[in-house]
Structure formats: structure tokens, C-alpha cells
C-alpha positions in Angstrom: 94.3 82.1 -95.3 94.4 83.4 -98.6 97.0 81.3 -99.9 94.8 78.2 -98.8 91.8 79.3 -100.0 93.0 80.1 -103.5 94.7 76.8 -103.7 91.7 75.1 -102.1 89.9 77.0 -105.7 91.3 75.5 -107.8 91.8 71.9 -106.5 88.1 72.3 -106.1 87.1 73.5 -109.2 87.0 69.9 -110.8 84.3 69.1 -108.4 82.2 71.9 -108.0 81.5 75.1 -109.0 81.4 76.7 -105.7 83.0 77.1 -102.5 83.3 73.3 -100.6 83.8 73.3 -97.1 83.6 69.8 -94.5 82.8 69.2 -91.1 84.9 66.3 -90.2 84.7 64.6 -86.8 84.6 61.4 -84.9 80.8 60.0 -84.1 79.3 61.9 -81.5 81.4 65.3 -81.6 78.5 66.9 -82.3 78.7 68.0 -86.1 75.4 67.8 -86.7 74.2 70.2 -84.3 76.9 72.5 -84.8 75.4 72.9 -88.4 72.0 72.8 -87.6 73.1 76.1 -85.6 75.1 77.4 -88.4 73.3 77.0 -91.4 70.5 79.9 -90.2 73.5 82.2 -89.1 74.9 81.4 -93.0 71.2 82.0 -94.7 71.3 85.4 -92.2 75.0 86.3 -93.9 72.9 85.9 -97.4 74.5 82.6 -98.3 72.5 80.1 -99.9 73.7 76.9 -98.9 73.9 73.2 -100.1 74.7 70.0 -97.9 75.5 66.9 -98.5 75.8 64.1 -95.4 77.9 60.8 -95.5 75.6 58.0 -94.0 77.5 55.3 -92.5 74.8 52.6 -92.8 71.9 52.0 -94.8 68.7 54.5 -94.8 65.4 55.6 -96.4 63.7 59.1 -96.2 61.0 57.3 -97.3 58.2 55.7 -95.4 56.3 52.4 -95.6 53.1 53.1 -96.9 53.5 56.1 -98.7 53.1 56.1 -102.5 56.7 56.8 -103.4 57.4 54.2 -101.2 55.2 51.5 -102.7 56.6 52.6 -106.0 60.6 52.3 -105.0 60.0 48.9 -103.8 57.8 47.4 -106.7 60.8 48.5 -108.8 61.3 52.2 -109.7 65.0 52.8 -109.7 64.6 56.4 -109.4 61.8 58.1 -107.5 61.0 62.1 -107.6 58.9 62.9 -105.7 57.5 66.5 -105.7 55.0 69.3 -104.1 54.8 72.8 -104.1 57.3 73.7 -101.3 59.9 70.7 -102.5 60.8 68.0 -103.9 62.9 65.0 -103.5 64.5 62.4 -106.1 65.7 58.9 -104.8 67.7 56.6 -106.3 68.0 52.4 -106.2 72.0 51.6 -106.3 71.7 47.6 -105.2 74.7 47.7 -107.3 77.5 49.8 -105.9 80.2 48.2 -103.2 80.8 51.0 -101.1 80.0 54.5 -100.5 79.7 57.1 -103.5 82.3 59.8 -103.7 82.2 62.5 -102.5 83.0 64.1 -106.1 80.1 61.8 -107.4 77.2 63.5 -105.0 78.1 67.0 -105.5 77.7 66.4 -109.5 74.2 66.0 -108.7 73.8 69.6 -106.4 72.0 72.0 -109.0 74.9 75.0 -107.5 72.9 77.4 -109.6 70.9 77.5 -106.5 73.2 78.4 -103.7 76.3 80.0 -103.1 78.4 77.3 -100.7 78.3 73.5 -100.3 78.8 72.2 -96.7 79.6 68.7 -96.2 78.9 67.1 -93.2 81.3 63.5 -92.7 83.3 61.9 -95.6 86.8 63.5 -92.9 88.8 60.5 -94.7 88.4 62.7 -98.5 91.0 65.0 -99.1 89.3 68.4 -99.4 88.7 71.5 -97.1 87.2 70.9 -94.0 86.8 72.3 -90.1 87.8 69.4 -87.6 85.6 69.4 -84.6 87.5 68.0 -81.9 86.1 67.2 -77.8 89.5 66.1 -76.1 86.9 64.7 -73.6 85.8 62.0 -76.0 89.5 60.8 -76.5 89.9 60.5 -79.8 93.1 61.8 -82.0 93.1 65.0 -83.9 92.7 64.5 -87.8 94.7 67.6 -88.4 97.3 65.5 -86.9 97.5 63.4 -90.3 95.3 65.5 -92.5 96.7 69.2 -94.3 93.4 69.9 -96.4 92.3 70.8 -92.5 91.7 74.6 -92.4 90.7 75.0 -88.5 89.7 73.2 -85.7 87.0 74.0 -83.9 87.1 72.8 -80.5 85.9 73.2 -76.6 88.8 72.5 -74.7 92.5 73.9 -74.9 94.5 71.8 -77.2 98.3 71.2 -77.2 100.6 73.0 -79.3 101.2 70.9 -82.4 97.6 71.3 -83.3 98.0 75.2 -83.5 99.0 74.9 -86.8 95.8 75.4 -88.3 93.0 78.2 -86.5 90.8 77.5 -83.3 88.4 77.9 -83.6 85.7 77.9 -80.3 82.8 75.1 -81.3 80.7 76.1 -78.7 80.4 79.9 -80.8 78.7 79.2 -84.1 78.8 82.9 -84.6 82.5 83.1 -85.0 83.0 79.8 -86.8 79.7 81.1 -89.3 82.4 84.4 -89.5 85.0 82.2 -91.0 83.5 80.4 -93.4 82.3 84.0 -94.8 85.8 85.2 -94.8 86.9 81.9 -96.2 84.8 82.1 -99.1 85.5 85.5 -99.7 89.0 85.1 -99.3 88.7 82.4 -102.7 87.0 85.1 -104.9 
């Protein structure tokens, strides 16, 4: 893992200052709850953590309404919006055709403020990532066409060719919250 993790450093290092790591997975594997499991276990390790999701379709944190709101849609292009606890900064892109990078969004992560940047989706960007995989759902492993892979984290035994990389069990956030640490650390 070492190997990987030092090379993973420096093709990283022209996107962000600190450690990267991705969840890739088909819709519906679960990555979302998987993280929402992890990240405490992470904050418990001492890690201060960063994440940044891919949407697949149009949103708004914002609500109808609400000031910020009202302000967006009579023609703010960017709208901070801040409080004591947090604070939030949205911004109008009416002009981009397709998704942002993913080298784009974490330009805009202050990583002053945490120690490791998950990233939940973008599985078709080359960088480090964890595959979930439920051989139930019936969908091909990534791994299968994708080396920037570092494990797979799955519920199910899964033939031999995809032991290339670490299993990793996704039903034990524990041990998967165990390899990011020894990831990271392994890229020091």
C-alpha cells in the first residue's frame, strides 16, 4: 500500500493539498450511508474531514421563502449565507454544460480546516477511491476497468480477478474507517 499511496501523493498534489480519497459506486449501493457511518468513526480517529458529493441532477439547499432564497432568484450570482454555528456560500452557474470537475470543487475546500477530503460519486474521475460493490444489485465491478481503485469494499464473496486490490467488508465501517487511517498515514 505504500507504493500506491505515495504515488497517489503526488498525482494528487496538483489538486489538493491533502489526502483525496472516493467512494465510487453504482446508485443505490449504499455510499451514502456507509459515510454517514464513517465520517464519526474518522472525527473519533482525530481526522478533520472535508466532503464533496457529485449530484447527478439539479438541486438547491435552499428553500423557497427564505431570504437567501429570495435573493438567489432576484439575481445574486453568489449567495453566503452565514450564522454563528456555519455558514454556507452558493453559487448561480446557468452557464456551464455539464458537471464541474472534480479538480475544480476541491479548489474551493479551505483544507486549512481538515486533514482528509472524502468524495462521495464522480467513480468515472481518475483518482483514489474505495468501490463499494452489492453483487446482489448486478452491476459490474469498476475495479474491473479502473487502477486508481485502492479496495473494494463489499458484502458478498467476489470472484478472483477482483482480488487484486483489498476487501474490504462494507457492512464493518470500523475496518474500512482503519484503512483510510493507514492509508493516509502510509502517504506521509
Amino acid at each position: 500500500m505504500q507504493h500506491a499511496a505515495r504515488a497517489y501523493r503526488y498525482a494528487m498534489s496538483a489538486w489538493c493539498d491533502r489526502p483525496v480519497i472516493g467512494f465510487a459506486a453504482f446508485s443505490g449501493t449504499g455510499k451514502t450511508t456507509l459515510l454517514t457511518r464513517l465520517l464519526p468513526m474518522l472525527r473519533e480517529r482525530g481526522l478533520r474531514v472535508a466532503m464533496v458529493k457529485h449530484a447527478h441532477h439539479s438541486f438547491d439547499v435552499d428553500q423557497p421563502g427564505k431570504d437567501s432564497y429570495e435573493l438567489r432568484k432576484a439575481g445574486a450570482d453568489q449567495m453566503l449565507i452565514a450564522s454563528g454555528r456555519r455558514w454556507a456560500l452558493m453559487c448561480e452557474t446557468p452557464e456551464r454544460a455539464g458537471d464541474p470537475e472534480l479538480t475544480e470543487l476541491l479548489g474551493h475546500l479551505d483544507t486549512t480546516q481538515v486533514d482528509l477530503v472524502m468524495v462521495e460519486g464522480f467513480k468515472h474521475v481518475h483518482f483514489p477511491k474505495i468501490e463499494l460493490h452489492r453483487p446482489s444489485l448486478g452491476h459490474p465491478l469498476l475495479a474491473a476497468e479502473d487502477d486508481s481503485i485502492l479496495a473494494i469494499a463489499t458484502d458478498a464473496p467476489l470472484p478472483g480477478e477482483a482480488r487484486a486490490v483489498p476487501l474490504l467488508d462494507l457492512n464493518d465501517p470500523a475496518t474500512i474507517a482503519d484503512f483510510i487511517v493507514a492509508y493516509i498515514k502510509a502517504a506521509d
